[in-house]
VMD Tcl script that builds the backbone (N, CA, C; Angstrom):
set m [mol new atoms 216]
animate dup $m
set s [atomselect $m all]
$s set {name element resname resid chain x y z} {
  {N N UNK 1 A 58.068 -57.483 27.555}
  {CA C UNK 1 A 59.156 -56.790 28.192}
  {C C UNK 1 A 58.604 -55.978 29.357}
  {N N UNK 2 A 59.116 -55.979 30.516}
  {CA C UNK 2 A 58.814 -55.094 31.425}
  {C C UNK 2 A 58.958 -53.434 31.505}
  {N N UNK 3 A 58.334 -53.155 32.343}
  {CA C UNK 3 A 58.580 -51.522 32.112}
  {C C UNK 3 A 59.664 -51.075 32.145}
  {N N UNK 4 A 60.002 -51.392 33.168}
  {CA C UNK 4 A 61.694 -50.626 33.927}
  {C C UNK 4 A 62.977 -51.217 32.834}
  {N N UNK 5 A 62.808 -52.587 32.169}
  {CA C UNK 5 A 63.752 -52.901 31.308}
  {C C UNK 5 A 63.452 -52.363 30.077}
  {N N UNK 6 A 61.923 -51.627 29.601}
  {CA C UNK 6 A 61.537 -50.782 28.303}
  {C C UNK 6 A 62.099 -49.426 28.580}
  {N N UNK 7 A 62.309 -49.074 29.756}
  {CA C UNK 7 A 62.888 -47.435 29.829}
  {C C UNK 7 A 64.217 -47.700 29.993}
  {N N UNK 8 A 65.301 -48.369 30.714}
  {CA C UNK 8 A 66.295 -48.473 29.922}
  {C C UNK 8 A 67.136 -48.884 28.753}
  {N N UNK 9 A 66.050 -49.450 28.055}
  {CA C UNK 9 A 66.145 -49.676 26.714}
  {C C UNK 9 A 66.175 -48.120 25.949}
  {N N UNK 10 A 65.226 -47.695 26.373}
  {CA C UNK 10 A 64.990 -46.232 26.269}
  {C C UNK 10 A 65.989 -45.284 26.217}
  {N N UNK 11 A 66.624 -45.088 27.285}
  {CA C UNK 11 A 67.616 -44.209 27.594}
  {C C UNK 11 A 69.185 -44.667 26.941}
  {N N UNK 12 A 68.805 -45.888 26.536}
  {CA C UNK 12 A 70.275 -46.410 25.681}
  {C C UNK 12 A 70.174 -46.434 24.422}
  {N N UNK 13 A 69.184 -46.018 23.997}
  {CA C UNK 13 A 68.963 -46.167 22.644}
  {C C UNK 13 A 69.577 -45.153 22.114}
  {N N UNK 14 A 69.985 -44.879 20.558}
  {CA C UNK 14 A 70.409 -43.633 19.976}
  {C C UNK 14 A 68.990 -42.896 19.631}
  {N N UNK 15 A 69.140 -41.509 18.215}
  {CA C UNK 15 A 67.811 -40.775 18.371}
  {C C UNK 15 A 67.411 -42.473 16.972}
  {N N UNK 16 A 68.236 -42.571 15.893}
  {CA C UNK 16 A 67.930 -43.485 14.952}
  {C C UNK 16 A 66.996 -44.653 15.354}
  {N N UNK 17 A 67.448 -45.154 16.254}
  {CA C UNK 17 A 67.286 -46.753 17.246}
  {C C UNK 17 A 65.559 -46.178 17.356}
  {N N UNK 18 A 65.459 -45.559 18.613}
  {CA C UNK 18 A 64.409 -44.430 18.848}
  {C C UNK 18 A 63.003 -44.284 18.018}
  {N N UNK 19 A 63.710 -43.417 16.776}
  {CA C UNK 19 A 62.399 -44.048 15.550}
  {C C UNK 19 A 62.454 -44.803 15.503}
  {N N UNK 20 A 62.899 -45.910 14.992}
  {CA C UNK 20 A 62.578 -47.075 14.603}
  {C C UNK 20 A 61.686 -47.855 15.441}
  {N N UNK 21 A 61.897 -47.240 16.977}
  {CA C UNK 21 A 61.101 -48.298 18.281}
  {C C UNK 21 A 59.643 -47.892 17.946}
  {N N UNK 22 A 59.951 -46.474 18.168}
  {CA C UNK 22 A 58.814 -45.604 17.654}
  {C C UNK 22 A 57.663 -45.751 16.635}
  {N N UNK 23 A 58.329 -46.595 15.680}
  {CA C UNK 23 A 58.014 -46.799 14.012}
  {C C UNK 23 A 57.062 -48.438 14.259}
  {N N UNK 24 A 57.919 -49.341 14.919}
  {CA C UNK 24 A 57.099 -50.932 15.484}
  {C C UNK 24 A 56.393 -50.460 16.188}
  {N N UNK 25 A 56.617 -49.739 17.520}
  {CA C UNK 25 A 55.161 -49.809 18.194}
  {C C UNK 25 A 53.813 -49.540 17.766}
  {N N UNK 26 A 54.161 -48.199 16.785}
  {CA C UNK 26 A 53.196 -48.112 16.127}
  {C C UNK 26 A 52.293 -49.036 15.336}
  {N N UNK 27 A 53.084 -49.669 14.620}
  {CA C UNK 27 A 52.760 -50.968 14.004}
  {C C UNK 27 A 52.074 -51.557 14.525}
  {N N UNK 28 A 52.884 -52.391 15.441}
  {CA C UNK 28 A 52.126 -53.067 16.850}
  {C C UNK 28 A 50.756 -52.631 17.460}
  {N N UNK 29 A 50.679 -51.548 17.895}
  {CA C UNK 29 A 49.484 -50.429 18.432}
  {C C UNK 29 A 48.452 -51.134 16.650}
  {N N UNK 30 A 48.487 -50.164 15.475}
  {CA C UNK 30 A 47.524 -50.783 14.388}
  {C C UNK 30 A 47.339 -52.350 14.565}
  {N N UNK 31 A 48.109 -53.172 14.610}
  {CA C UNK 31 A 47.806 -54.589 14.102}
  {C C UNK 31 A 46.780 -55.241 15.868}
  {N N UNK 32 A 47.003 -54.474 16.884}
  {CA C UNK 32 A 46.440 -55.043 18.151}
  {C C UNK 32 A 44.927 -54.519 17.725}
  {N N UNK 33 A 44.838 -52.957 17.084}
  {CA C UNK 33 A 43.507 -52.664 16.944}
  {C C UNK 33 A 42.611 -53.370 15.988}
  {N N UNK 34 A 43.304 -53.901 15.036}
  {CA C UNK 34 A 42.775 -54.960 14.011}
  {C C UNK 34 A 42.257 -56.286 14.435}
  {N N UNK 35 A 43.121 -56.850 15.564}
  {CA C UNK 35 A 42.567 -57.788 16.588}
  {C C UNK 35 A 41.490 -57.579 17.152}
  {N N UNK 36 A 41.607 -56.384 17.875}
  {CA C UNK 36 A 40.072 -56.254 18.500}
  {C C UNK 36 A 38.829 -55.840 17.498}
  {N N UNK 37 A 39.290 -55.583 16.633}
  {CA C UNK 37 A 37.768 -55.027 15.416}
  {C C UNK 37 A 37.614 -56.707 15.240}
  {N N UNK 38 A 38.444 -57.767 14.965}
  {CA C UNK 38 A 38.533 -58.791 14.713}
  {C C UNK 38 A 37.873 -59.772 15.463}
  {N N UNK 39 A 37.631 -59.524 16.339}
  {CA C UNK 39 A 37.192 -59.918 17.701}
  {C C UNK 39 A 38.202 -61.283 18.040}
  {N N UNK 40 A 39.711 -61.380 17.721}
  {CA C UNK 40 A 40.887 -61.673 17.970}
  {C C UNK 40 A 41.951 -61.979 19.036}
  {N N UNK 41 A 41.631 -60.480 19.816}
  {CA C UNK 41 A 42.397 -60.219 20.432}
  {C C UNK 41 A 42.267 -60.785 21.798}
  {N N UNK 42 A 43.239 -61.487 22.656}
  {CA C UNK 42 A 42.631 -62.014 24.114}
  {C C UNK 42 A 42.878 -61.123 25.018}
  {N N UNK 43 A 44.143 -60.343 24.809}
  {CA C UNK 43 A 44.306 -59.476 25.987}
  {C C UNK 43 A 44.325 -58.370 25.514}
  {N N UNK 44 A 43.493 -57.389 25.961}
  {CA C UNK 44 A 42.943 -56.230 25.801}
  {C C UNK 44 A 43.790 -55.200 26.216}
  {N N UNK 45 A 44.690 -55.479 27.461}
  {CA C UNK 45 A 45.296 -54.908 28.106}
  {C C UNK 45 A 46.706 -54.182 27.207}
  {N N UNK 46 A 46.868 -54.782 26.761}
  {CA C UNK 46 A 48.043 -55.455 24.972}
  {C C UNK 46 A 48.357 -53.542 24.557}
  {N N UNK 47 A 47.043 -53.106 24.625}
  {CA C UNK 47 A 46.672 -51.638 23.686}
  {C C UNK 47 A 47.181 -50.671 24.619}
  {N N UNK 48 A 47.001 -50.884 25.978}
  {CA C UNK 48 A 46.981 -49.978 26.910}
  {C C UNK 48 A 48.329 -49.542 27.433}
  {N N UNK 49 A 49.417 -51.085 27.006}
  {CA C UNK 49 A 50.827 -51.301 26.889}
  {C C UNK 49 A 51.489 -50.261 25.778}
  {N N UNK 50 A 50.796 -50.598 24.675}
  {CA C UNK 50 A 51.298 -50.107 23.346}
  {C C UNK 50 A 51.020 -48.793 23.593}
  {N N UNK 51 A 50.390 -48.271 24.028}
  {CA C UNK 51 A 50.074 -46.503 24.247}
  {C C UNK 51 A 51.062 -46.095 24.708}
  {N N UNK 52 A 51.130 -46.324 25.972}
  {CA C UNK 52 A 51.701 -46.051 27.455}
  {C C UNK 52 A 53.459 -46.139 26.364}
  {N N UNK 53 A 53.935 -47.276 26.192}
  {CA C UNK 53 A 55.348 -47.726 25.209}
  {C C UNK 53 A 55.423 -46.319 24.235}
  {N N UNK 54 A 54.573 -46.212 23.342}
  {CA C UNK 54 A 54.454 -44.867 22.637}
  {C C UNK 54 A 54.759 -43.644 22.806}
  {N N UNK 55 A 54.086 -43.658 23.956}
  {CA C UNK 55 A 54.510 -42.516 24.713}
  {C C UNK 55 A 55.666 -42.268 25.348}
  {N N UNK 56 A 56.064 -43.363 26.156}
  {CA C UNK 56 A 57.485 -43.068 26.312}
  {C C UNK 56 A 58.783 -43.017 25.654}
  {N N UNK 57 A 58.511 -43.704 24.260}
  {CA C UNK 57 A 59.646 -43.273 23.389}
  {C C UNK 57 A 59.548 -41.694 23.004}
  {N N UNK 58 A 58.214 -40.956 23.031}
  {CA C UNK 58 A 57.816 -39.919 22.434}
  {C C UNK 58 A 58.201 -38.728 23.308}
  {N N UNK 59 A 57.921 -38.768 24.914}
  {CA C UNK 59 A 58.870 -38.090 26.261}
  {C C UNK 59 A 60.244 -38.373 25.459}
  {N N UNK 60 A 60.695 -39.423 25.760}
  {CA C UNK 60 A 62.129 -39.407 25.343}
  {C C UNK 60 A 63.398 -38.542 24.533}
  {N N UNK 61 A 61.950 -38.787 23.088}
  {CA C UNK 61 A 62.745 -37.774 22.369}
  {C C UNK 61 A 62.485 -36.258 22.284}
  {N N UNK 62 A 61.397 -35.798 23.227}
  {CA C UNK 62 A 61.566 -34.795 23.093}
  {C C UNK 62 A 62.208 -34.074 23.964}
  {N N UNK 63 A 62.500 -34.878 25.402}
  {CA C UNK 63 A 63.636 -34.617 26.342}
  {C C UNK 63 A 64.949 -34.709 25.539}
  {N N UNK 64 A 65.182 -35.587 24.691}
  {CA C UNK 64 A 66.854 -34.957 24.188}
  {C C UNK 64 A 66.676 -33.983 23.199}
  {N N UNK 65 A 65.413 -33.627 22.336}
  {CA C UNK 65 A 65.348 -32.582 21.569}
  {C C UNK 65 A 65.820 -31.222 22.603}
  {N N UNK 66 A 64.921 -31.239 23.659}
  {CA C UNK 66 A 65.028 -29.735 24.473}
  {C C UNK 66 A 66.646 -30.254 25.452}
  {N N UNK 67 A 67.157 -31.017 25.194}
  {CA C UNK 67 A 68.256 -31.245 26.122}
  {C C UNK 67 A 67.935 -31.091 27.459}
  {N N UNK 68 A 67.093 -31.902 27.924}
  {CA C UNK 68 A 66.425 -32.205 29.409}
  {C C UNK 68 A 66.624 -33.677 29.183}
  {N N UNK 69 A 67.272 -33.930 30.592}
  {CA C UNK 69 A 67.610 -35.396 31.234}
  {C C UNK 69 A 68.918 -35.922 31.592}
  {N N UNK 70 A 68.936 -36.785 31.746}
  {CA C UNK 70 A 70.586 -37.305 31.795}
  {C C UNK 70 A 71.927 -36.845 31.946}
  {N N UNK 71 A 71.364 -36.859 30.205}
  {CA C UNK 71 A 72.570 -36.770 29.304}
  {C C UNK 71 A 73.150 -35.270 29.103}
  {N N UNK 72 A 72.750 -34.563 29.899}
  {CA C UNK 72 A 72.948 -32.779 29.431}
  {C C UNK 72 A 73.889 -32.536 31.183}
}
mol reanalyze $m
mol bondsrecalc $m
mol representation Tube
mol addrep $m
């Protein structure tokens, strides 16, 4: 998925939806690091995605926690 279509995924999501994205990436993020201990993994780059993704669900919610963005 591209960036710009992962952040409005983002901003449409509810807070529920949110964890849950929150909850796979994570996933995702462990099972890529298991690849590379594995010596598995082809694209390395994969991790650097999954961070970066992490993080922006994690901005997200704490912009609607403090009611900063958008939607206020």
């Amino acid at each position: 998925m591209r960036r710009s279509e992962f952040r409005k995924k983002i901003k449409e999501a509810s807070d529920t939806e949110l964890e849950t994205m929150l909850k796979q990436e994570r996933e995702g993020l462990y099972k890529l690091r298991q690849q590379i201990a594995l010596k598995q993994l082809d694209n390395p780059h994969a991790i650097t995605n999954a961070r970066k993704n992490i993080a922006r669900i994690l901005t997200a919610m704490s912009e609607r926690k403090a009611g900063i963005g958008k939607g206020s």
